[in-house]
C-alpha positions as CSV (number, residue, x, y, z in Angstrom):
1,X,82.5,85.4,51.4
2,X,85.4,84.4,49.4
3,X,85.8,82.5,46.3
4,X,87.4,79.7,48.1
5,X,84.1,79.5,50.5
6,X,81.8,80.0,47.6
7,X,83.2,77.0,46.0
8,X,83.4,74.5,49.1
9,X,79.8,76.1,49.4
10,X,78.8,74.6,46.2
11,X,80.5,71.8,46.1
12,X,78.7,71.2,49.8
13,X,75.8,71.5,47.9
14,X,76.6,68.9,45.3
15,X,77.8,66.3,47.3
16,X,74.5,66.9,49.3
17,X,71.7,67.9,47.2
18,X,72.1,65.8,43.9
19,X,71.5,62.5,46.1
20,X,68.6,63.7,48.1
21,X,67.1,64.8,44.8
22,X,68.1,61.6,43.6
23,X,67.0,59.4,46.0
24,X,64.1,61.2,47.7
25,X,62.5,63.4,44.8
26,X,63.0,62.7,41.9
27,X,60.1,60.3,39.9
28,X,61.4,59.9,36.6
29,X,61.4,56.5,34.9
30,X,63.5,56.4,31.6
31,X,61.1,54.0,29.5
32,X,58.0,53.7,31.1
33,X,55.0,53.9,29.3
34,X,51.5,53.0,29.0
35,X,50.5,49.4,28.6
36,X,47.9,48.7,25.6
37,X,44.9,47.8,28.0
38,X,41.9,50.1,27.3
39,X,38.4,50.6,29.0
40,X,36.7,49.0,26.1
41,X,38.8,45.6,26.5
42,X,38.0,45.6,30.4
43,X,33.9,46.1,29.4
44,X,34.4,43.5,27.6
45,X,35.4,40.9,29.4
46,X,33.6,42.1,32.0
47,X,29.7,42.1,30.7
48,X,31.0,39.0,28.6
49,X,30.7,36.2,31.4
50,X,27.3,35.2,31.7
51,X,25.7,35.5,35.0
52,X,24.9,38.1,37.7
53,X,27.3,40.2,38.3
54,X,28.0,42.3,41.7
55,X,25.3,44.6,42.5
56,X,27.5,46.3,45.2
57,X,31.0,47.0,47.0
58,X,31.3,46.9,51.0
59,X,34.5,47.6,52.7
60,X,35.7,46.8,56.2
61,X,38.5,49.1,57.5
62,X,41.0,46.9,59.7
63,X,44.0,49.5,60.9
64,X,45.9,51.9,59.9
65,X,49.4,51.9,59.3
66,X,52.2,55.6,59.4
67,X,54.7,55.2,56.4
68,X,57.0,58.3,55.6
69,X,55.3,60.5,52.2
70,X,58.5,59.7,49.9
71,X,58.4,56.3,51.1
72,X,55.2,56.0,49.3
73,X,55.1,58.8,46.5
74,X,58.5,60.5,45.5
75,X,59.0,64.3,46.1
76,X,55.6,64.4,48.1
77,X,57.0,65.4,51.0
78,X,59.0,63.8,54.4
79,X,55.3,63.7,56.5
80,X,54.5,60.5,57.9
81,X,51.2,59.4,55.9
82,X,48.2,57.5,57.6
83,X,47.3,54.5,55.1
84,X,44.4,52.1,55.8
85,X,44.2,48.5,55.4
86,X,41.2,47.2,54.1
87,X,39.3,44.2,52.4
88,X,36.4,44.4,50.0
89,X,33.1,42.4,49.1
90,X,31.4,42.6,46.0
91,X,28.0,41.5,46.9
92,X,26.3,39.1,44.7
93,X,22.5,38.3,45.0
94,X,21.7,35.0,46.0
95,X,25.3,34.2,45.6
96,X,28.3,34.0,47.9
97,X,30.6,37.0,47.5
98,X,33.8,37.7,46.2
99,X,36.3,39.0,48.5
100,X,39.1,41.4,47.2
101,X,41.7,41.5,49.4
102,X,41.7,39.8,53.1
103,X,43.4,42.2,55.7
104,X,45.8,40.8,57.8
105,X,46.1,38.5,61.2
106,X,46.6,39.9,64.8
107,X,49.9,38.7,64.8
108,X,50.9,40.5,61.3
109,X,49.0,43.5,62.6
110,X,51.4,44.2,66.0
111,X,54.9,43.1,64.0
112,X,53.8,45.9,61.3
113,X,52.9,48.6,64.1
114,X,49.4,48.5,62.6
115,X,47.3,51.2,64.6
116,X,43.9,50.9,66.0
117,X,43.7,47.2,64.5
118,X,40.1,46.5,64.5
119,X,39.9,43.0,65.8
120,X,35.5,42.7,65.0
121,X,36.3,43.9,61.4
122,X,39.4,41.6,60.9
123,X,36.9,39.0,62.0
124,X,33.8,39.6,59.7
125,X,36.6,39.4,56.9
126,X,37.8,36.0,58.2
127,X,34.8,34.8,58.2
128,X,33.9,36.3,54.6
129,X,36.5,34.6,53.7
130,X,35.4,30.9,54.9
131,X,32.1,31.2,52.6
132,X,33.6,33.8,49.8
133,X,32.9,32.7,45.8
134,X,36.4,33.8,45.1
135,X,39.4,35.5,47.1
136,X,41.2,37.8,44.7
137,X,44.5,39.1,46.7
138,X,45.9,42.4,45.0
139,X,49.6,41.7,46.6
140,X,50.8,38.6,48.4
141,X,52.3,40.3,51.3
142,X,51.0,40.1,55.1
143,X,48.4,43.0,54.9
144,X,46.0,41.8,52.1
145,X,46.6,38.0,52.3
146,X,44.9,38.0,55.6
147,X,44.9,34.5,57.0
148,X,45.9,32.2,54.1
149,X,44.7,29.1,55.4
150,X,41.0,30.5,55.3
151,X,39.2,29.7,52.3
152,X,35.9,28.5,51.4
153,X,35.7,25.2,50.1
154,X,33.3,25.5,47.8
155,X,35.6,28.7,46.5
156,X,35.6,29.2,42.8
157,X,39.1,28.1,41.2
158,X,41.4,31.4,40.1
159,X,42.3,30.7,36.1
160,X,46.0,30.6,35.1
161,X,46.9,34.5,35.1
162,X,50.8,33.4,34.4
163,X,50.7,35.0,31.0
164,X,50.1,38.3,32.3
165,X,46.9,38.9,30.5
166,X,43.7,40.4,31.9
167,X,41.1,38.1,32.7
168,X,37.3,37.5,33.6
169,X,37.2,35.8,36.7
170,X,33.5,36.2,37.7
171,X,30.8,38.1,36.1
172,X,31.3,41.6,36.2
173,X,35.2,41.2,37.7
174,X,38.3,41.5,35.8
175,X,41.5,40.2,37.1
176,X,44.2,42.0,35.5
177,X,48.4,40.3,37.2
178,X,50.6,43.0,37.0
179,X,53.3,40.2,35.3
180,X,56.5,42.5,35.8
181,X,55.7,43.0,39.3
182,X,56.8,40.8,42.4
183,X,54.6,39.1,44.6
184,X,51.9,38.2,42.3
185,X,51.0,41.8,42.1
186,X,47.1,42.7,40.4
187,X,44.5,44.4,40.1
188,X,40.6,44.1,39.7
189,X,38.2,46.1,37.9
190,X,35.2,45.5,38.8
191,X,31.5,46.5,36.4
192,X,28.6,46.3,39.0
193,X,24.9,45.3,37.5
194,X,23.8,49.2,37.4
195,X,26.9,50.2,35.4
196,X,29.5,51.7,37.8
197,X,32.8,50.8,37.5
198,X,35.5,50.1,39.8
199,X,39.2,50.0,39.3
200,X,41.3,48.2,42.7
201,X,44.9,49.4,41.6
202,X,46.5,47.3,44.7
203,X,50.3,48.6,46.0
204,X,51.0,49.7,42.7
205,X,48.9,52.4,43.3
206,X,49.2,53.2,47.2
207,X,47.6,56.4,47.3
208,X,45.9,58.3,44.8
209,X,49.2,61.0,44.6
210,X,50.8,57.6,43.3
211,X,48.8,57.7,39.9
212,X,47.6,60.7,39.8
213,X,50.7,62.9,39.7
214,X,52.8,59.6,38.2
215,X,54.8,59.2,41.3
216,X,56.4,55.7,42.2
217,X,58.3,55.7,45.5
218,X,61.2,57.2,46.5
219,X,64.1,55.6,45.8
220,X,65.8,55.4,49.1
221,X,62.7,53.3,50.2
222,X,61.6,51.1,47.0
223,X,62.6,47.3,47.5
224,X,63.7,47.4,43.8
225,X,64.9,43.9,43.3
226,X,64.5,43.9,39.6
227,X,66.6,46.8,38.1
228,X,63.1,47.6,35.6
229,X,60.5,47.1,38.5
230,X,60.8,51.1,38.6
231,X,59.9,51.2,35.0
232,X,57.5,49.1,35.5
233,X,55.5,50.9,38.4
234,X,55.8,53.7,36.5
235,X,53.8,52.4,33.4
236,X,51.3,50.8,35.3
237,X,50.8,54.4,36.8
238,X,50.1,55.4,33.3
239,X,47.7,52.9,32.6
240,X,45.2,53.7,35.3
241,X,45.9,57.4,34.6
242,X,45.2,56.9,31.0
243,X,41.8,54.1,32.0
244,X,40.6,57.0,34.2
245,X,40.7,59.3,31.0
246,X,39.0,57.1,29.2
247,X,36.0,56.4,31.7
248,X,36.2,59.8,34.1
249,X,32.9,58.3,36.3
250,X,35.4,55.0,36.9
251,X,36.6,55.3,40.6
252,X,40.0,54.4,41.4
253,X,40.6,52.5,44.6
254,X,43.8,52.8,45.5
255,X,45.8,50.2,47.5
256,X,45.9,52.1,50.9
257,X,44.0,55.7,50.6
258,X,43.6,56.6,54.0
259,X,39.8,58.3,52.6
260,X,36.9,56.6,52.4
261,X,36.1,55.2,49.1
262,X,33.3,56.8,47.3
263,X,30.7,54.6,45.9
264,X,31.9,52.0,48.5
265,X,29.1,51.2,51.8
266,X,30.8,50.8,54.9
267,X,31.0,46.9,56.7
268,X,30.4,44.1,55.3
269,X,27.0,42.7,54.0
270,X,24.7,41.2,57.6
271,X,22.1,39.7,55.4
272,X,24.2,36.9,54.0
């Protein structure tokens, strides 16, 4: 090879290779860092409403959805990923339950390809939702809003989160807005009666590569609006890392592991 092909070679390699680093695998964040919310705050305001609080989680699996790996987590790889789509009830004894997140609509499901949409389970979710205590929506985007004009209306009234700061919402469960993010972004941590604790980390965290390894999405695919959103992923990232130090038996659900959730029964409570 001769010099003058070496350096067309490299400069190939340049032109090429700094961009798909840039834009497909790379995860920095230049400022992120933790936010100041610790385990001991969540307990807190957790055990710190009176009242019964959830005695158990049941999920209800509605699809499944194929997004590319660096779509969701930087530098993971360019296999598509299987993420499910599902909504949660915290039971409550002699109580109605709360419902976190509410799936999506048939309509929403075929516009967003959703795969092997589970029409029975969507509809045992809708109909949670009609006699729910409380809807707590992580994102407010089609595939956890469900059908927004089903509510119960005897449904508990959500307190102002528009200050950003983590909040009881029921006995036992923790809203906590994620202020920086769009779409009324949050999550929920959730202390059952017996103890166990339960952090729902919502889009922020779509997979457990997101906050495990620190990895927001690539940046060829993030819908960054707000030049800091990136920053801001990132940080929240190291929050649940650094929450899941601090209480290692604390299970992480996050937004759209295609796993079943341990600690979580499958379907919805029959009994109610």
């Amino acid at each position: 090879m001769t010099p003058r092909f070496n350096l067309l070679l490299l400069i190939l390699l340049l032109l090429v290779g700094v961009p798909l680093y840039w834009f497909q695998l790379d995860r920095s964040a230049p400022g992120a860092k933790a936010y100041p919310l610790d385990i001991a705050r969540l307990r807190d305001l957790a055990t710190g409403m009176p009242g019964q609080a959830p005695t158990e989680l049941r999920q209800e699996v509605v699809g499944y959805r194929s997004v590319l790996s660096n779509g969701i987590a930087a530098g993971s790889g360019f296999h598509p990923e299987r993420l499910a789509v599902r909504a949660f009830e915290a039971v409550v004894p002699g109580r109605p339950p709360i419902l976190i997140d509410a799936g999506t609509t048939p309509r929403e499901a075929k516009k967003r390809d959703i795969e092997n949409f589970d029409a029975a389970a969507q509809y045992r979710v809708d109909h949670l939702a009609e006699t729910a205590a409380m809807k707590l929506v992580l994102l407010d985007r089609p595939l956890h809003r469900g059908n927004p004009v089903l509510a119960s209306p005897d449904a508990l009234p959500l307190p102002d989160l528009s200050e950003g700061e983590a909040r009881a919402v029921a006995p036992g469960v923790v809203a906590i807005p994620l202020a920086d993010l769009p779409d009324r972004a949050m999550m929920v941590y959730v202390r059952l009666e017996d103890g166990r604790e339960f952090l729902f980390t919502g889009d922020v965290a779509t997979m457990d590569a997101n906050w495990m390894e620190l990895r927001p999405p690539a940046r060829t695919f993030a819908a960054m609006t707000n030049g800091n959103e990136r920053r801001e992923t990132v940080s929240w990232l190291m929050t649940i890392k650094a929450l899941k130090h601090a209480a290692p038996k604390m299970t992480i659900v996050a937004g759209h592991e295609p796993r079943d959730v341990a600690g979580i029964a499958s379907g919805f409570a029959k009994d109610r």
